[in-house]
C-alpha positions as a printed NumPy array, in Angstrom:
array([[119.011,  94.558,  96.275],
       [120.867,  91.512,  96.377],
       [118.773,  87.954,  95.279],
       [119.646,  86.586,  99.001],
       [117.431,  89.229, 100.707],
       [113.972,  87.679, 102.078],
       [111.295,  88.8  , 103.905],
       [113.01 ,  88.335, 107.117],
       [115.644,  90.594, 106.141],
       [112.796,  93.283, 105.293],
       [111.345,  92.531, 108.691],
       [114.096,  92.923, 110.568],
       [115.858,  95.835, 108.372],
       [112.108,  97.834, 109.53 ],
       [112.321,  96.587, 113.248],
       [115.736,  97.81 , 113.803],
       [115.082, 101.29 , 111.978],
       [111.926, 102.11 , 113.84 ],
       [113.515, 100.732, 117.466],
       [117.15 , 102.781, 116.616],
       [118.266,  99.867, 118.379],
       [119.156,  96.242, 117.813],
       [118.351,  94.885, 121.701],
       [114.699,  96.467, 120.974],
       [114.401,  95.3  , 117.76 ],
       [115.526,  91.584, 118.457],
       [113.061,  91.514, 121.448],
       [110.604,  93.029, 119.318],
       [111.319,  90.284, 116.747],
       [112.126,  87.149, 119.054],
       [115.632,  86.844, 118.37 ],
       [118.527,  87.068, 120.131],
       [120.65 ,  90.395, 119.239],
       [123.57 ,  88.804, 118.293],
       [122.027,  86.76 , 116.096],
       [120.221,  89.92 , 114.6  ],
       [123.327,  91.593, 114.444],
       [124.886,  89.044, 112.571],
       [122.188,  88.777, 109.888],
       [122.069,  92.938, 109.323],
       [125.815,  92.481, 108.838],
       [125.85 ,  90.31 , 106.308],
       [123.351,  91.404, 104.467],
       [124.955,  95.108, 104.668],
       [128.16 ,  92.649, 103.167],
       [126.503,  91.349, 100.221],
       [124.643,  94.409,  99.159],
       [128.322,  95.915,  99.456],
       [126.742,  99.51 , 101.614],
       [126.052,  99.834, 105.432],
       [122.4  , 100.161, 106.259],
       [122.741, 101.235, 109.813],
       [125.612, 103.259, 111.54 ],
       [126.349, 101.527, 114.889],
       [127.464, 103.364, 117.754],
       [127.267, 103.194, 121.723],
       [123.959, 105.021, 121.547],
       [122.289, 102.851, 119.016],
       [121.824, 103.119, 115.295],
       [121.819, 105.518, 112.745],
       [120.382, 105.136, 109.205],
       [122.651, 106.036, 106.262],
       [121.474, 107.78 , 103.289],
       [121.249, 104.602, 101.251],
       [119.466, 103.099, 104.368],
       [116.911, 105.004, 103.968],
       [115.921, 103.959, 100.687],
       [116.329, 100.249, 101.471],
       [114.078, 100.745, 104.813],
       [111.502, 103.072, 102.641],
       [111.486,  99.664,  99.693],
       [111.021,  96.877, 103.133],
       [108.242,  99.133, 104.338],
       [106.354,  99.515, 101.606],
       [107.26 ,  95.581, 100.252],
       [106.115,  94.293, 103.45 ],
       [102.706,  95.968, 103.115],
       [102.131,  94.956, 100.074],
       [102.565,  91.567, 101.313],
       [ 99.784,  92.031, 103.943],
       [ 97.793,  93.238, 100.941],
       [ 97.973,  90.87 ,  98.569],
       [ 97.598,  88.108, 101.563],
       [ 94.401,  89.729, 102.534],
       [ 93.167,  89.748,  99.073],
       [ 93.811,  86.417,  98.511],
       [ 92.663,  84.821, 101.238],
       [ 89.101,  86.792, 100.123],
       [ 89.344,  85.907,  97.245],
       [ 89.617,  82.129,  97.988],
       [ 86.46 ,  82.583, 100.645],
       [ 84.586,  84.26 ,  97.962],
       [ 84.206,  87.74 ,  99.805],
       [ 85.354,  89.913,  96.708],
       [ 82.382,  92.266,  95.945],
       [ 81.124,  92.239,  92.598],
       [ 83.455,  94.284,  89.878],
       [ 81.518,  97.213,  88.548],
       [ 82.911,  99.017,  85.486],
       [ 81.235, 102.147,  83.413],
       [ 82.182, 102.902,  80.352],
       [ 81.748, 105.147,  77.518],
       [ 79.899, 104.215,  74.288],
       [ 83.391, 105.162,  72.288],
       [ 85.305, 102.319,  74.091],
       [ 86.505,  99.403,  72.142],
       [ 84.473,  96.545,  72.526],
       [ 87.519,  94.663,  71.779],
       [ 89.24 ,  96.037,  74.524],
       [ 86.262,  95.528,  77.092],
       [ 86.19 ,  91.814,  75.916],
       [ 90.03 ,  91.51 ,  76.567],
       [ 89.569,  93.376,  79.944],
       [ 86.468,  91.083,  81.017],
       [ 88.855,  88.021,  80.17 ],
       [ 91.48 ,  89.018,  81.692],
       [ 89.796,  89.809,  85.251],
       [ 88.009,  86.576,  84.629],
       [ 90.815,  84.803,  84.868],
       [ 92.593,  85.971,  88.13 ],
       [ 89.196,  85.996,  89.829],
       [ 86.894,  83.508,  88.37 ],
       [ 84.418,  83.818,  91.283],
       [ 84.428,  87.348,  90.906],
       [ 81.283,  88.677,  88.871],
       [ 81.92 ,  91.301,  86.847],
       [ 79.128,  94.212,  85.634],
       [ 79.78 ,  96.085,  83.036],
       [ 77.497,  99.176,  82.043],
       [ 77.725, 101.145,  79.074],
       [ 76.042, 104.273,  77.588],
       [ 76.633, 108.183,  78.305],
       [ 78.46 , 109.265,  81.576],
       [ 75.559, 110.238,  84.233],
       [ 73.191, 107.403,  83.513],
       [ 76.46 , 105.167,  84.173],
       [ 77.297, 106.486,  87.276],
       [ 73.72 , 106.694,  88.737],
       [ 73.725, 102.921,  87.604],
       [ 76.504, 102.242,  89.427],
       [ 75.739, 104.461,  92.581],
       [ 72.123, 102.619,  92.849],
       [ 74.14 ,  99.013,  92.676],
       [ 75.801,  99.753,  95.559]])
């Protein structure tokens, strides 16, 4: 996709697909429909493919459509995710990190793994239990 698309695009690429219409979707959205229009057209110009077929009935979603509305779904959820998380994250509601391990692990790698969680969530404690496979997972069933 081209650099110029933003999350609006994504937004309103989803609204129009799931409405089959472009009134619907720019109520939906708060805009007017030309304006909607306008926007869907030019960013159908500068990927250089139509998203939507237009006709007197509504819309239609090309082939190619499809994949660009499957890729603005599934981006704009993640957005919600990673929002979500990071707003716990800053109000310190991230549970505890439990990890289990086997004895053959490299402690090397654990270190590195510890660090590295550290760092992107430095309020987060992390518990990590090592020995053979059952007592690990009734340690970590009783934490809960």
């Amino acid at each position: 996709m081209s650099d110029l698309v933003e999350f609006r695009h994504l937004k309103y690429i989803v609204a129009v697909a799931e409405t089959a219409n472009f009134t619907r979707a720019a109520e939906r959205l708060f805009l007017a429909q030309p304006s909607l229009s306008k926007q869907i057209k030019d960013l159908e110009d500068e990927i250089g493919f139509p998203i939507f077929l237009r006709n007197r009935g509504g819309v239609r979603i090309t082939p190619a459509g499809q994949m660009i509305i499957a890729y603005a779904q599934e981006a704009l959820a993640a957005r919600v995710e990673i929002m979500t998380m990071a707003r716990a994250v800053h109000k310190g509601e991230v549970a505890p990190f439990r990890l289990g391990f086997s004895p053959f692990v490299n402690p090397e790698l654990l270190e590195f793994f510890r660090n590295a969680y550290s760092s992107l969530f430095p309020n987060c404690p992390i518990h990590l239990s090592g020995g053979n496979s059952s007592h690990i997972l009734q340690r970590l069933v009783s934490a809960t």
